[in-house]
C-alpha positions as a Markdown table, in Angstrom:
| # | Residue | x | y | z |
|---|---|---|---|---|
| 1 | Unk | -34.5 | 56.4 | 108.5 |
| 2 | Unk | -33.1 | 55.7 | 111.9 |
| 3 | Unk | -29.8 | 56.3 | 112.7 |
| 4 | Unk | -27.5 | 56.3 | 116.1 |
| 5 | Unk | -26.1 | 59.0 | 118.1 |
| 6 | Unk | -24.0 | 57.7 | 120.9 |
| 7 | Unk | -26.5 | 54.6 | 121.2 |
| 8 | Unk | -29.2 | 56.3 | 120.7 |
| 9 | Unk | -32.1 | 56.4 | 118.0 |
| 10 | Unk | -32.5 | 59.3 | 116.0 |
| 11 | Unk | -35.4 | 58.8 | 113.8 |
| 12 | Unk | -35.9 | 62.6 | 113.2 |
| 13 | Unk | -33.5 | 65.5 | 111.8 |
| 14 | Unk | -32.2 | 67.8 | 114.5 |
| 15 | Unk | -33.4 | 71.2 | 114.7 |
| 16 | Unk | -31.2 | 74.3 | 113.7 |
| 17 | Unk | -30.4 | 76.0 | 116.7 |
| 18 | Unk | -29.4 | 79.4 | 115.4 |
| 19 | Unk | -29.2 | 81.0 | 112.3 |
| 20 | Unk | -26.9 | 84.1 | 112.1 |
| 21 | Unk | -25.1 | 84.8 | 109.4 |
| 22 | Unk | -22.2 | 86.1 | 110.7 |
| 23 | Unk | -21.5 | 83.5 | 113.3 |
| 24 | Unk | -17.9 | 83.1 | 114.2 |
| 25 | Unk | -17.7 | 79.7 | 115.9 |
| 26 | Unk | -14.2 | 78.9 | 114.2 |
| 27 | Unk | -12.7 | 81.2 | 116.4 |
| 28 | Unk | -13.7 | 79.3 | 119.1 |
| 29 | Unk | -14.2 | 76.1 | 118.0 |
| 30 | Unk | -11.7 | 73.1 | 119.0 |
| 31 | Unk | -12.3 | 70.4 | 116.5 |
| 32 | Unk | -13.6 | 70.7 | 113.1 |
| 33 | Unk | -15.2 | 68.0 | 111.1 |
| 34 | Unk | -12.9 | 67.2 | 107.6 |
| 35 | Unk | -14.4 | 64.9 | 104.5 |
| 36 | Unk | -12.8 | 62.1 | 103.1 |
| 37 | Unk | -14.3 | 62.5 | 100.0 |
| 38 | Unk | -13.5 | 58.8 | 98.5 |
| 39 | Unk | -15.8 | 58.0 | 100.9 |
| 40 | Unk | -18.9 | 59.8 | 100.9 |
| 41 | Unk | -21.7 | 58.4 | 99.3 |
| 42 | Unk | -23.8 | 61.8 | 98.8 |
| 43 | Unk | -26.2 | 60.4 | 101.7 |
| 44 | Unk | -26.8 | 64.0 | 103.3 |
| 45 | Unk | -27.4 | 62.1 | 106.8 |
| 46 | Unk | -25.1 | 64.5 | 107.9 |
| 47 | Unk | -26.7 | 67.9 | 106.4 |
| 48 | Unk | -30.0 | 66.6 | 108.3 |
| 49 | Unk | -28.8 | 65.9 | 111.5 |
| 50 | Unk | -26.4 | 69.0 | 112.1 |
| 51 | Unk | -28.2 | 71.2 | 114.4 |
| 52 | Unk | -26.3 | 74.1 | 112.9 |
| 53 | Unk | -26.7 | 75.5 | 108.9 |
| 54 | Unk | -23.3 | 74.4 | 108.6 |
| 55 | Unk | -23.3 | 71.8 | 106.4 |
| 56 | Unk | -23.8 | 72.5 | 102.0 |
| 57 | Unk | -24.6 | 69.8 | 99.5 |
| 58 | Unk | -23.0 | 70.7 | 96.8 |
| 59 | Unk | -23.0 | 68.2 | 94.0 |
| 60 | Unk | -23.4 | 65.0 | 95.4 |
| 61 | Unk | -20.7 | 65.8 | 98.0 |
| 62 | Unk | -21.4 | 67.9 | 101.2 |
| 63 | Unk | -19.3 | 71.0 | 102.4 |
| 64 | Unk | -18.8 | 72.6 | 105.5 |
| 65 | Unk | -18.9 | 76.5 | 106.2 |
| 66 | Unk | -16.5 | 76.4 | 108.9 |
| 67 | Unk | -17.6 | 79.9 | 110.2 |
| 68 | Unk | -20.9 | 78.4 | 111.7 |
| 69 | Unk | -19.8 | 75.2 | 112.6 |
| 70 | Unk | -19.2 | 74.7 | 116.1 |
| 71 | Unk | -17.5 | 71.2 | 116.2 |
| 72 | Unk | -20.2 | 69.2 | 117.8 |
| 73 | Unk | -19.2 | 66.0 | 115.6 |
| 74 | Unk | -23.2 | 65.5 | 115.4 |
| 75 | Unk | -22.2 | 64.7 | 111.5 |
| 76 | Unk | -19.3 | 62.6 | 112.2 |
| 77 | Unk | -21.3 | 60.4 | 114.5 |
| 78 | Unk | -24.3 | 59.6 | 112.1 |
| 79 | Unk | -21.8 | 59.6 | 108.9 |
| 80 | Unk | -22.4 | 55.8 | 108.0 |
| 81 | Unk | -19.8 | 55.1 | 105.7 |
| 82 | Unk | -17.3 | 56.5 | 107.9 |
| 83 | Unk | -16.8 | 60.0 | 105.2 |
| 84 | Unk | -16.3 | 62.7 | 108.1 |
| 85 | Unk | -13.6 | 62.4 | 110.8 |
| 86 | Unk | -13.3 | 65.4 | 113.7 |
| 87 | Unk | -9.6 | 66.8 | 113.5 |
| 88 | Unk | -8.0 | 69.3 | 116.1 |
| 89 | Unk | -8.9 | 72.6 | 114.8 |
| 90 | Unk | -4.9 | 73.7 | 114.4 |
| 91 | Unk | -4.3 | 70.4 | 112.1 |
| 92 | Unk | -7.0 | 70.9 | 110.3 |
């Protein structure tokens, strides 16, 4: 599978680029990725291509540990059906 990340081809997952457990990138963290869940097709595209362990399938829906997620919009951008929006962290 091939999809696009600000024009470009990505035909491979991205790789995890840390993995502490008690990472605190919410308090930090400017934007924050929210599902619409009507709209989410259970893909995963976006738990492959975040570059952080912040993304959970759980069910056929995906969920996002907001502790380690750092608000790159990586799974926004490769969401095909459109199921993840980036929100200003103080909305969200």
């Amino acid at each position: 599978m091939t999809v696009k990340l600000h024009g470009r081809a990505l035909s491979e997952p991205m790789a995890w680029t840390s993995t502490a457990e008690d990472s605190t990138a919410g308090s930090w963290r400017n934007q924050r990725p929210q599902l619409i869940e009507a709209k989410c097709t259970g893909c995963n595209v976006c738990w492959k291509f975040c570059p952080e362990p912040a993304i959970d399938i759980v069910g056929k829906k995906v969920a996002f540990d907001l502790n380690v997620c750092k608000g790159c919009g990586v799974c926004a951008e490769v969401c095909a059906p459109g199921a993840i929006e980036m929100v200003p962290e103080e909305s969200a």
